[in-house]
GUNU-831740 format. One record per residue (C-alpha): residue in one letter; z, y, x. Coordinates in nm, 4 decimals, padded with zeros to 6 digits, always signed. Example, Ala and Ser with C-alpha at 12.3 -4.5 7.8 and 13.67 -1.06 7.14 Angstrom:
<sites>
+------+----------+----------+----------+
: resn :       up :    north :     east :
+------+----------+----------+----------+
:    A : +00.7800 : -00.4500 : +01.2300 :
:    S : +00.7140 : -00.1060 : +01.3670 :
+------+----------+----------+----------+
</sites>
This chain:
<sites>
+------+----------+----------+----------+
: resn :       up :    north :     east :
+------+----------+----------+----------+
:    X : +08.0854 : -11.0844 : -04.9722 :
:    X : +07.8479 : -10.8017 : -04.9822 :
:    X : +07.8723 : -10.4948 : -04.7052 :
:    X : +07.8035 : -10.1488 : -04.7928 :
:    X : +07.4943 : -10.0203 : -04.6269 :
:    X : +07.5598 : -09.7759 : -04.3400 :
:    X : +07.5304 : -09.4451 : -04.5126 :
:    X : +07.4293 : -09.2725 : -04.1967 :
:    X : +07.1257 : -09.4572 : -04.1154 :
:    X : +06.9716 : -09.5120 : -04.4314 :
:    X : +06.7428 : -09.2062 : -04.4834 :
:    X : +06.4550 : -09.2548 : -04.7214 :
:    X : +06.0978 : -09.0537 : -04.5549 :
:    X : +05.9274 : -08.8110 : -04.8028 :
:    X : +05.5556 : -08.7988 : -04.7813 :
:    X : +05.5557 : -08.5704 : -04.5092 :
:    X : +05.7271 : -08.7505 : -04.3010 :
:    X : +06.1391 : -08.5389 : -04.3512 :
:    X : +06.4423 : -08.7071 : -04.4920 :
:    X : +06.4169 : -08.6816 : -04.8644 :
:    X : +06.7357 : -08.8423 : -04.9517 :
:    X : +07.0299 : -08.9937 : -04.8286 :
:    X : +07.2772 : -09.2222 : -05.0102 :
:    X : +07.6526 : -09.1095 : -05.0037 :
:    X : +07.9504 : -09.1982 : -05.1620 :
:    X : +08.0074 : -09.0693 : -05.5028 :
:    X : +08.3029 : -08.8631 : -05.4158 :
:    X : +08.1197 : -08.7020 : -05.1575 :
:    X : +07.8137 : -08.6339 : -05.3961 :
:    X : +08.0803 : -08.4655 : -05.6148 :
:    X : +08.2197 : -08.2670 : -05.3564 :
:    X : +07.8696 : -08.1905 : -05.2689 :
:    X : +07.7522 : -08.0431 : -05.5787 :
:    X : +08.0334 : -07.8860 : -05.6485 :
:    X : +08.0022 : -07.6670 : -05.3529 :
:    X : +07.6198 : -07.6493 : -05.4266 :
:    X : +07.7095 : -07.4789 : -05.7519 :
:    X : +07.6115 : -07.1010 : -05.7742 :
:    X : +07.9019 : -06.9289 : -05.9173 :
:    X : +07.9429 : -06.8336 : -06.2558 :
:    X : +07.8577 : -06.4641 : -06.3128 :
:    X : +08.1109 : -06.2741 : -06.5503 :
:    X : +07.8442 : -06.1834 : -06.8692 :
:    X : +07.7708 : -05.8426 : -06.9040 :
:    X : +07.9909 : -05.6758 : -07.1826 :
:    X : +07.7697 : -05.4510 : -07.5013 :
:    X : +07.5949 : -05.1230 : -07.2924 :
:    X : +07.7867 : -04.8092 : -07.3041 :
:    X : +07.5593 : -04.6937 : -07.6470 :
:    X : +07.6881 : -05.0354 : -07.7907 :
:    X : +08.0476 : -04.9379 : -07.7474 :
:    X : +08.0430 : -04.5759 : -07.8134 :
:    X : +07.8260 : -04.6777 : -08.1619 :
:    X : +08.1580 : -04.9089 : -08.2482 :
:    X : +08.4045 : -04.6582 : -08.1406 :
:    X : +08.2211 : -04.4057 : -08.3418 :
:    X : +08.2008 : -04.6248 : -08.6671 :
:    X : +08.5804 : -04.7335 : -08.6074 :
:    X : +08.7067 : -04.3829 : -08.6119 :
:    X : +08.4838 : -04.2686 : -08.8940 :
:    X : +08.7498 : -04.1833 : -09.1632 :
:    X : +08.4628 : -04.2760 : -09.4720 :
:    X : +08.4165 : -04.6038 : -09.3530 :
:    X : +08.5400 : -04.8895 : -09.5379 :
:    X : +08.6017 : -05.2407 : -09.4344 :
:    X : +08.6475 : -05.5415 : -09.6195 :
:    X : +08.8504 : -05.8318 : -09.6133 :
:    X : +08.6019 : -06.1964 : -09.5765 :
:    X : +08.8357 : -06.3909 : -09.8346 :
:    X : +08.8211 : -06.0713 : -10.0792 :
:    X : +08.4237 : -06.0333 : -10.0314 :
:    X : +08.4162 : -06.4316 : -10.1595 :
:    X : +08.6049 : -06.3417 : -10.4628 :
:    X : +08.4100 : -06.0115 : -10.5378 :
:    X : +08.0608 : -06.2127 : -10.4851 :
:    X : +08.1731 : -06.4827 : -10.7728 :
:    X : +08.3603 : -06.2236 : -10.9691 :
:    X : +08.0618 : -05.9541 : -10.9604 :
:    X : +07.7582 : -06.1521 : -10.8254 :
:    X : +07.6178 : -06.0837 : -10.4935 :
:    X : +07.3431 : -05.8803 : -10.5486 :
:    X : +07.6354 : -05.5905 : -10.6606 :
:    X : +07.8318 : -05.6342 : -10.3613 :
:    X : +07.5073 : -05.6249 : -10.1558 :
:    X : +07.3674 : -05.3399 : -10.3484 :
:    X : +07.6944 : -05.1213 : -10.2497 :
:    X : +07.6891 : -05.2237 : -09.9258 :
:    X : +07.3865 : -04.9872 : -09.9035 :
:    X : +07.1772 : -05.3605 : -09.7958 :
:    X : +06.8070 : -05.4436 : -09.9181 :
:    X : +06.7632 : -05.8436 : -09.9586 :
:    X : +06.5447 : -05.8189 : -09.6718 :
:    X : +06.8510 : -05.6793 : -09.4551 :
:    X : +07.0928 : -05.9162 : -09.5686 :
:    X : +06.8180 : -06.2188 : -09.5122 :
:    X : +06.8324 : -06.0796 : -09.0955 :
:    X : +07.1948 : -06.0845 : -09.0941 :
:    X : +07.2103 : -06.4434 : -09.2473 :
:    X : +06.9002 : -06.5653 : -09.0373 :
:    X : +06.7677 : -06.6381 : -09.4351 :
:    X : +06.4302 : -06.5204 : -09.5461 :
:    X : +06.4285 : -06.2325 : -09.8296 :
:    X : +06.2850 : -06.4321 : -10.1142 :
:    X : +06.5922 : -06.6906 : -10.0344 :
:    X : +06.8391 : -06.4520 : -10.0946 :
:    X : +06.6571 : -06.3399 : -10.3768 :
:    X : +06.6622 : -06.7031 : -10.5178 :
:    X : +07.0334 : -06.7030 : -10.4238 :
:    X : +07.1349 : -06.3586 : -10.6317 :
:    X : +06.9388 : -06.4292 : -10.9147 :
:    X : +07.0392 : -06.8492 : -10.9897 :
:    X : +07.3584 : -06.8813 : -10.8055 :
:    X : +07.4942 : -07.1981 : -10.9194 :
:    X : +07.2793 : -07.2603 : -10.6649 :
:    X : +07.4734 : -07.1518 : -10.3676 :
:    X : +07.6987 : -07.4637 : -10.1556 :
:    X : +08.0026 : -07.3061 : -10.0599 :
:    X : +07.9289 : -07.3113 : -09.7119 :
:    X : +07.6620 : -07.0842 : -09.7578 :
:    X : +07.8842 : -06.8785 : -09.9609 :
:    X : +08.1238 : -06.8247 : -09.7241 :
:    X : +07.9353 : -06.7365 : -09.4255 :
:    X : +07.7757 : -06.4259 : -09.6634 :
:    X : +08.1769 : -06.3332 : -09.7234 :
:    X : +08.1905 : -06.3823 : -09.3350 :
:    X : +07.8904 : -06.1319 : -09.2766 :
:    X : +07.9131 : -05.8774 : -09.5769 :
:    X : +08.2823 : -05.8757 : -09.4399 :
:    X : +08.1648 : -05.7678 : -09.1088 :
:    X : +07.9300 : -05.4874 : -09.2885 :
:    X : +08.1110 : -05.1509 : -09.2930 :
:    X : +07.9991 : -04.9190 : -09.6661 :
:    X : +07.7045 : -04.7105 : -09.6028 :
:    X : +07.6071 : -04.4514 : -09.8569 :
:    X : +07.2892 : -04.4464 : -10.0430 :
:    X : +07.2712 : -04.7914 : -10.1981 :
:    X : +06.9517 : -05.0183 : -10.1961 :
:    X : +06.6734 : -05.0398 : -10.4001 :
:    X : +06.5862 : -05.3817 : -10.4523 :
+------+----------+----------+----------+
</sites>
């Protein structure tokens, strides 16, 4: 039958000469770490120019939102670079917001039976999120 060691007299010496470690039961360690545990911090919300540059785009009367499913259909029905184009976003713009590089979505307007429709639907998702601005693109 095998004893457990006495937990308060089995220290282990560092090189300098101090207790490095100590064994303890594994309920204890939990409790332990637990307590060790900084708190969480609460994350900081958007700055106060964040907010007020929603709240002003929200009550803006001329702006125009669109709904994700209806973007899909628009983007088969009319091709992308159309809906993108009256958006008011360049290729380049639209590459940042889908973490894609410009010539990509260039590839992507130009052949898209080459799209998955994963990829499709996460543009709906973010040229959903984009309210109109006026003035168009130029490429």
């Amino acid at each position: 039958m095998t004893t457990s060691p006495d937990l308060n007299h089995a220290p282990v010496l560092g090189p300098d000469g101090k207790t490095a470690y100590r064994l303890v039961p594994a309920d204890e360690y939990a409790r332990l770490t637990r307590a060790a545990r900084p708190r969480s911090r609460a994350r900081a919300g958007p700055s106060d120019a964040a907010v007020a540059d929603a709240l002003s785009i929200l009550a803006d009367p001329a702006t125009t939102w669109h709904d994700a499913n209806d973007v899909v259909f628009d983007i088969v029905r009319r091709g992308l670079k159309q809906v993108r184009r009256e958006l008011g976003l360049t290729q380049a713009e639209l590459g940042k917001l889908l973490r894609l590089p410009q010539p990509r979505v260039s590839r992507i307007e130009n052949n898209p039976d080459a799209i998955s429709l994963r990829l499709l639907k996460r543009i709906a998702r973010i040229l959903a999120k984009q309210p109109t601005r006026s003035g168009g693109s130029s490429d």
